[in-house]
LUMLOLO-562635 format. One record per residue (C-alpha): x, y, z. Coordinates in steps of 0.25 Angstrom, whole numbers, padded with zeros to 4 digits, always signed. Example, Ala and Ser with C-alpha at 12.3 -4.5 7.8 and 13.67 -1.06 7.14 Angstrom:
2
+0049-0018+0031/+0055-0004+0029/
! end
This chain:
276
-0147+0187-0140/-0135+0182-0130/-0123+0176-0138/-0113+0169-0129/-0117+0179-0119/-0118+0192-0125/-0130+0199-0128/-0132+0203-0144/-0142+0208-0153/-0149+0195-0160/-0146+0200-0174/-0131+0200-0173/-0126+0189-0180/-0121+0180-0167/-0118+0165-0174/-0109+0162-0183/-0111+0153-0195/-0102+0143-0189/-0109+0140-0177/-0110+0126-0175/-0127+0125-0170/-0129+0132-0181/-0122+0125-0192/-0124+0113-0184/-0134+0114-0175/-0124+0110-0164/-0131+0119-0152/-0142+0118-0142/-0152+0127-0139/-0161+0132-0127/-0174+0139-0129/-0179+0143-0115/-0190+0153-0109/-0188+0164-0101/-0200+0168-0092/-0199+0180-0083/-0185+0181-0081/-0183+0165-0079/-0179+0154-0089/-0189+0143-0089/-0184+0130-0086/-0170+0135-0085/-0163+0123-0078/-0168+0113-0088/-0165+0121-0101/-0150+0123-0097/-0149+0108-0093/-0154+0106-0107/-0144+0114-0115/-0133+0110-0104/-0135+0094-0108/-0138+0098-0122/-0123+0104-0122/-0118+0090-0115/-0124+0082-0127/-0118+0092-0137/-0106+0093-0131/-0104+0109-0130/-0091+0115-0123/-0100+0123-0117/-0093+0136-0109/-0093+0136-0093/-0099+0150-0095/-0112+0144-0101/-0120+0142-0088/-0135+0142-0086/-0135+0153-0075/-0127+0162-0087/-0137+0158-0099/-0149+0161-0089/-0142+0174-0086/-0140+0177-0102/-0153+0173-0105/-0161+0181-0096/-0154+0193-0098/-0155+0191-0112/-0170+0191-0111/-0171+0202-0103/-0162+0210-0113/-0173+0205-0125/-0184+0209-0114/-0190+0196-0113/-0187+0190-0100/-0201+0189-0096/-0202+0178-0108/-0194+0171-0118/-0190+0162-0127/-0175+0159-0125/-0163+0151-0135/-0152+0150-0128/-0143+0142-0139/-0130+0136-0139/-0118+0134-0149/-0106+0125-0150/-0097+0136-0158/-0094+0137-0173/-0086+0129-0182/-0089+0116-0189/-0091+0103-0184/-0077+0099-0180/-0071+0113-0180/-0080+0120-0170/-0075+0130-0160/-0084+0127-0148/-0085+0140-0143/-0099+0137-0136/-0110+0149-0141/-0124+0151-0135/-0135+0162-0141/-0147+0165-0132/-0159+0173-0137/-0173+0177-0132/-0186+0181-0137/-0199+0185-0129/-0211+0176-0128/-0224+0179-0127/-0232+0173-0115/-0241+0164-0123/-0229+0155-0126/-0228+0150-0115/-0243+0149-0114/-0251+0136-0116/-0256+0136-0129/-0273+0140-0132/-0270+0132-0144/-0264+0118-0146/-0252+0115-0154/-0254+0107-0169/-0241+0097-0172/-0237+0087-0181/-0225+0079-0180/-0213+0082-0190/-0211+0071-0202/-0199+0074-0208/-0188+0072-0197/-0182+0064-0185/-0178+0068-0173/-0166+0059-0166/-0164+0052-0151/-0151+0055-0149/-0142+0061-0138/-0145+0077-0145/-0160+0075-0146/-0164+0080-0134/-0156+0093-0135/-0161+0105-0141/-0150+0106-0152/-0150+0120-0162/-0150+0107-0171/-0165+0109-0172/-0169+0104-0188/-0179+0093-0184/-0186+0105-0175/-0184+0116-0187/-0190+0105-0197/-0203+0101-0187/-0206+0115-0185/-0204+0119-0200/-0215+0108-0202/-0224+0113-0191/-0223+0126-0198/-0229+0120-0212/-0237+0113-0206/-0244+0122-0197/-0240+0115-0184/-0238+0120-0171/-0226+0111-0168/-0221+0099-0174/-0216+0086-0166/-0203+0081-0171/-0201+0064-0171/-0189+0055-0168/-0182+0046-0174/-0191+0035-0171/-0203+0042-0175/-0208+0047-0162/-0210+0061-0156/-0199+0069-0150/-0204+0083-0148/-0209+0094-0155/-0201+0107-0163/-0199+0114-0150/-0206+0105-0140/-0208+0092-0132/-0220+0083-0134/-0228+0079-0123/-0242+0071-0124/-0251+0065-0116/-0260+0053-0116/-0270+0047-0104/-0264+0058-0094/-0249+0053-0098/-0240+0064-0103/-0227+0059-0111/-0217+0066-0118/-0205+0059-0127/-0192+0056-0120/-0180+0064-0124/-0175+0051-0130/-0186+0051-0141/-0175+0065-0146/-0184+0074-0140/-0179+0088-0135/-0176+0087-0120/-0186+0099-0120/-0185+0107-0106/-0201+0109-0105/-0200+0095-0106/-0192+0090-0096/-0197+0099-0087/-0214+0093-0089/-0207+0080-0087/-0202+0084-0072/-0215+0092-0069/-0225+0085-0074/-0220+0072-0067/-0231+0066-0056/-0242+0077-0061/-0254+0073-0066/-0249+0066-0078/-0240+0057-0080/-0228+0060-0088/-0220+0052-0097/-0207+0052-0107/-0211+0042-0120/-0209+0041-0135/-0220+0048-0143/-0225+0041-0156/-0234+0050-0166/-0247+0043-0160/-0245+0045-0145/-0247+0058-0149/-0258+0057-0157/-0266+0049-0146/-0261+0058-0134/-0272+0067-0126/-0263+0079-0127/-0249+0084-0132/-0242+0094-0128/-0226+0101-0132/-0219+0108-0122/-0204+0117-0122/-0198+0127-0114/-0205+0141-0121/-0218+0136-0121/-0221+0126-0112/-0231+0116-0114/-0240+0117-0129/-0253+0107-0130/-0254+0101-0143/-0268+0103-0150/-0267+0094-0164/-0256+0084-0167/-0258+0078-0180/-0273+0075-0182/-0273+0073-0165/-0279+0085-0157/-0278+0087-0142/-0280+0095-0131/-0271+0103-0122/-0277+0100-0107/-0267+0093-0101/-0256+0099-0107/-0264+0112-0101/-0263+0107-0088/-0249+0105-0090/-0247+0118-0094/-0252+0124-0081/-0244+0114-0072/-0231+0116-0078/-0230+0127-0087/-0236+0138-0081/-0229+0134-0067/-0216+0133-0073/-0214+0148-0078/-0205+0157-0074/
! end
């Protein structure tokens, strides 16, 4: 793994206990794919974590450039022998200390790990999800940012898991659909494709951004608004996407089943043209 820029084994202890994201959560995170040599979506990923740092307010060092973190990033992988594909964290730290006394000193951990081409696949079989009951996701100025303060996610996923899910979609404060455990919603109704806007407290996912500016005057039409618990069960299709996998069709949400053709289409319009 790459601390601060130098290369170590991933067992040596690299944190310590006073780190401020992990006592507080008070970080951001990036998780990227690499594909033969090439970071997927790079440009978009890096404004993401660059705005995310604005919001938060981060003294971020002036050596902390994209063109250094792709450098790092790639080299790393090449080190673990997985250039040709891979799952990427790049994530960052405020410093240590406590809440008022911290000492800033900015801190970033990457680390990498293979994929296997089926990942990035479409999927032979359709996801099952549910939404998650016990908690709320605020629309606020940090929702959109992918903060290492992830517990709504953790929970959602943890109930997925019991409940022998594929993925969980996580609601907002208003009792509408923001996203998913690690993906954007999309569905589609009478040939119309909507997602939420990043003001219902989605993540401002990068896969998501970037259907939003290619699918735009294709054949379907493409549209940001709020998602209620029945536009989903009286949609033709659903489908997640994120960075690592791309697009996922859904095959059952709650007793709703579906089918994945126009999210197959998709796929093949966007996906596969877009790799690297």
């Amino acid at each position: 793994m790459n601390i601060d820029g130098k290369v170590l084994h991933s067992l040596n202890a690299v944190l310590r206990p006073a780190n401020r994201s992990y006592r507080y959560g008070d970080g951001l995170f990036e998780t990227m794919r690499v594909n033969n040599g090439h970071i997927s979506l790079a440009k978009l990923h890096f404004e993401r974590l660059n705005n995310g740092l604005s919001v938060l307010k981060f003294k971020v060092p002036k050596s902390f450039t994209q063109e250094k973190l792709e450098t790092e990033i790639l080299e790393l992988c090449k080190k673990n022998k997985c250039e040709s594909l891979a799952r990427v964290r790049l994530s960052v730290s405020r410093g240590n200390g406590g809440l008022y006394d911290g000492d800033e000193n900015f801190q970033h951990v990457i680390e990498c790990w293979p994929l296997q081409k089926t990942t990035i696949q479409l999927n032979k079989n359709g996801l099952i999800i549910d939404f998650f009951p016990d908690g709320h996701k605020n629309c606020d100025a940090f929702s959109n940012l992918k903060s290492a303060n992830h517990l709504i996610y953790v929970m959602a996923a943890q109930y997925a898991k019991e409940n022998k899910l594929n993925d969980c979609l996580v609601l907002n404060i208003h009792g509408r659909i923001c996203d998913s455990t690690v993906a954007n919603v999309f569905w589609i109704k009478d040939q119309n494709i909507f997602t939420p806007p990043l003001s219902e407290g989605c993540i401002a996912g990068v896969m998501r951004r970037h259907l939003l500016t290619r699918l735009q005057g294709a054949a379907h039409t493409l549209q940001e608004k709020p998602c209620e618990l029945n536009d989903l069960e009286n949609a033709d299709e659903i489908f997640v996407t994120n960075a690592i996998q791309g697009i996922r069709w859904v095959k059952q949400f709650r007793d709703k089943k579906y089918n994945g053709d126009v999210a197959a289409k998709i796929y093949k319009q966007v996906n596969q043209s877009d790799r690297q």
